[in-house]
C-alpha positions in Angstrom: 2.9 49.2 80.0 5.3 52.0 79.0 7.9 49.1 78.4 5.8 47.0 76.5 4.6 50.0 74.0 8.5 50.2 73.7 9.2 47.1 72.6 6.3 46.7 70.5 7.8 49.7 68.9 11.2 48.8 68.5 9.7 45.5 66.7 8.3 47.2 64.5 10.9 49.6 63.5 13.8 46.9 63.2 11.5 44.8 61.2 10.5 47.0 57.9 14.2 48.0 57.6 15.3 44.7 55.4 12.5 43.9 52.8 13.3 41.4 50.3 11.4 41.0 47.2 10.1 37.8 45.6 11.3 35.9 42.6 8.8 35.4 40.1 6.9 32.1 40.1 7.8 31.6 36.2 10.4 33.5 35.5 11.0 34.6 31.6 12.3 32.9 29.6 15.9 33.2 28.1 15.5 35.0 24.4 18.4 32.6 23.8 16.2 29.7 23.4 14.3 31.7 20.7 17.1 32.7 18.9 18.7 29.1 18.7 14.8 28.2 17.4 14.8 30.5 14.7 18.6 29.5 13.7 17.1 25.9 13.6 14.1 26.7 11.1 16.1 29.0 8.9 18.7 26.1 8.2 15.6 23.5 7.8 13.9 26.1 5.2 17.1 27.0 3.5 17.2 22.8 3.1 13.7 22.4 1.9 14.2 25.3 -0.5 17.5 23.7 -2.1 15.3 20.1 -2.5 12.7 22.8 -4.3 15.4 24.7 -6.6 16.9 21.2 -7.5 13.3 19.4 -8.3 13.2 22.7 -10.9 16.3 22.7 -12.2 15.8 19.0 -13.1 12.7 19.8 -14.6 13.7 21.9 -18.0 10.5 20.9 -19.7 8.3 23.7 -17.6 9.0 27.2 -16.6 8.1 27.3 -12.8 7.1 31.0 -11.4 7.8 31.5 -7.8 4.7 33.1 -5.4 5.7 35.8 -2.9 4.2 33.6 -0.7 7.1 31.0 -1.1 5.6 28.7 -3.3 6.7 27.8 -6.7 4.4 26.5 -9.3 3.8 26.1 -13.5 1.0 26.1 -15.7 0.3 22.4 -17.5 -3.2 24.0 -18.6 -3.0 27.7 -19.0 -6.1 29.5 -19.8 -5.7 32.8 -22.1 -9.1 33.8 -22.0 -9.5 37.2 -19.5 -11.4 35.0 -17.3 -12.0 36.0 -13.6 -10.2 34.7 -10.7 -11.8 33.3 -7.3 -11.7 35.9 -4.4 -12.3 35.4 -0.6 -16.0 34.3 -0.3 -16.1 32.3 -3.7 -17.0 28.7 -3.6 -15.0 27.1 -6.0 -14.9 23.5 -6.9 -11.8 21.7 -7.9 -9.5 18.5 -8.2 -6.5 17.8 -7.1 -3.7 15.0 -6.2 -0.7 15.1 -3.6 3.0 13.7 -4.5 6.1 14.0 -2.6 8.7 15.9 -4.3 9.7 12.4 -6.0 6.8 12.4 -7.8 5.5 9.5 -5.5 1.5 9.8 -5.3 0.7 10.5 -1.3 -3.3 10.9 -2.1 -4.7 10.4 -5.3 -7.4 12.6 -7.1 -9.5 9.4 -6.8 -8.8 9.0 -2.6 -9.1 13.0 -2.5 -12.4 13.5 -4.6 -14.1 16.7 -5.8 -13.6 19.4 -3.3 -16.1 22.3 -3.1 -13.7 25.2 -1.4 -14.6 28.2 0.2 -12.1 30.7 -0.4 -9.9 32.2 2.3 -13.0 31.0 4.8 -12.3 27.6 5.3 -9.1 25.6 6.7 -7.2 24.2 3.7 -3.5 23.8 2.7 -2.0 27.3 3.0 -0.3 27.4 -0.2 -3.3 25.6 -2.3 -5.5 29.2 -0.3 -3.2 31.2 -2.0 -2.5 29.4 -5.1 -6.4 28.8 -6.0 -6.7 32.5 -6.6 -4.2 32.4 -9.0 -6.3 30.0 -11.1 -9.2 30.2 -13.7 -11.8 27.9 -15.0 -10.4 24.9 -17.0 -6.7 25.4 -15.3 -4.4 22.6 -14.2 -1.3 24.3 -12.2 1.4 22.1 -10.3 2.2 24.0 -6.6 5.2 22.8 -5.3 4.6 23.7 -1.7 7.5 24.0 0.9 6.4 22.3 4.7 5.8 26.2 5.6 3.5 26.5 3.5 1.9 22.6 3.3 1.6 20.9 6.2 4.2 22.6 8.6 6.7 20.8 10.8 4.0 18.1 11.9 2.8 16.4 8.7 -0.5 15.4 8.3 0.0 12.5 10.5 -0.4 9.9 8.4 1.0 9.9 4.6 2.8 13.0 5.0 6.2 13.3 7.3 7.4 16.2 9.4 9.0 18.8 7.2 7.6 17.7 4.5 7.9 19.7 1.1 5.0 18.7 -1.5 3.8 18.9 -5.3 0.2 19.3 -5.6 -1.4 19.3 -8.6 -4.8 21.4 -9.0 -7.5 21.4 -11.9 -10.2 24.3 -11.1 -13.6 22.8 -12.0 -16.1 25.9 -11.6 -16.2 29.2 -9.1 -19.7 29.3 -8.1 
């Protein structure tokens, strides 16, 4: 008995001397990968953004004002009139027409229709959210809309590609 309790004690003092911990089931990953990610979309925005600056540069007919949200756009139909501006929660109704930054028609105001538009509560093409609340009644503005800001690095799936930088042209109907 005394012999056993010693070995039984001995056991147990020999085996909690060497513990070794576990590697982690998913281990982090390397902020290397992250890095080389944002290198990647910095040189594929700088791109887009010289396509943009060249479209404008070509275009000496219209002044173009750039957004601090990264958008560029100019007024075809300016309204002087102090006229109020949709806000988040309006419903505004509008027109509009999508090319490619050739000026190829991608949907037309015909395929698009009238679009009733909640502000800032519905999903709709990021720049257009921002852009609409630029606008008032009676107001035709072309947005020339970097992927970012568009339809990001997938496209829409259909006419528009990945990384695809568009002009949008917007007439605001009514703000209800």
């Amino acid at each position: 008995m005394k012999y056993s309790f010693l070995v039984i004690l001995v056991f147990v003092s020999f085996s909690c001397t060497k513990i070794q911990p576990r590697k982690p089931i998913n281990p982090k990953p390397s902020t290397t990968l992250y890095f080389e990610a944002m290198q990647q979309n910095k040189r594929l925005n700088k791109i887009e953004d010289d396509k943009i600056l060249a479209l404008i540069k070509k275009d000496s007919t219209r002044t173009y004002i750039q957004s601090t949200s990264g958008f560029w756009y100019t007024y075809l139909h300016k309204i002087e009139e102090n006229l109020p501006t949709p806000t988040k929660g309006d419903e505004v109704v509008l027109e509009y027409e999508i090319l490619d930054l050739r000026d190829s028609i991608l949907y037309s105001k015909k395929e698009l229709g009238i679009k009733n538009y909640i502000v800032d509560e519905e999903d709709f093409i990021s720049g257009l959210q921002k852009g609409i609340k630029l606008m008032k009644i009676g107001e035709t503005i072309t947005f020339v809309l970097p992927s970012y800001s568009a339809y990001g690095i997938t496209g829409d799936n259909n006419k528009i590609g990945l990384n695809q930088s568009i002009k949008s042209t917007v007439t605001l109907i009514n703000i209800k």
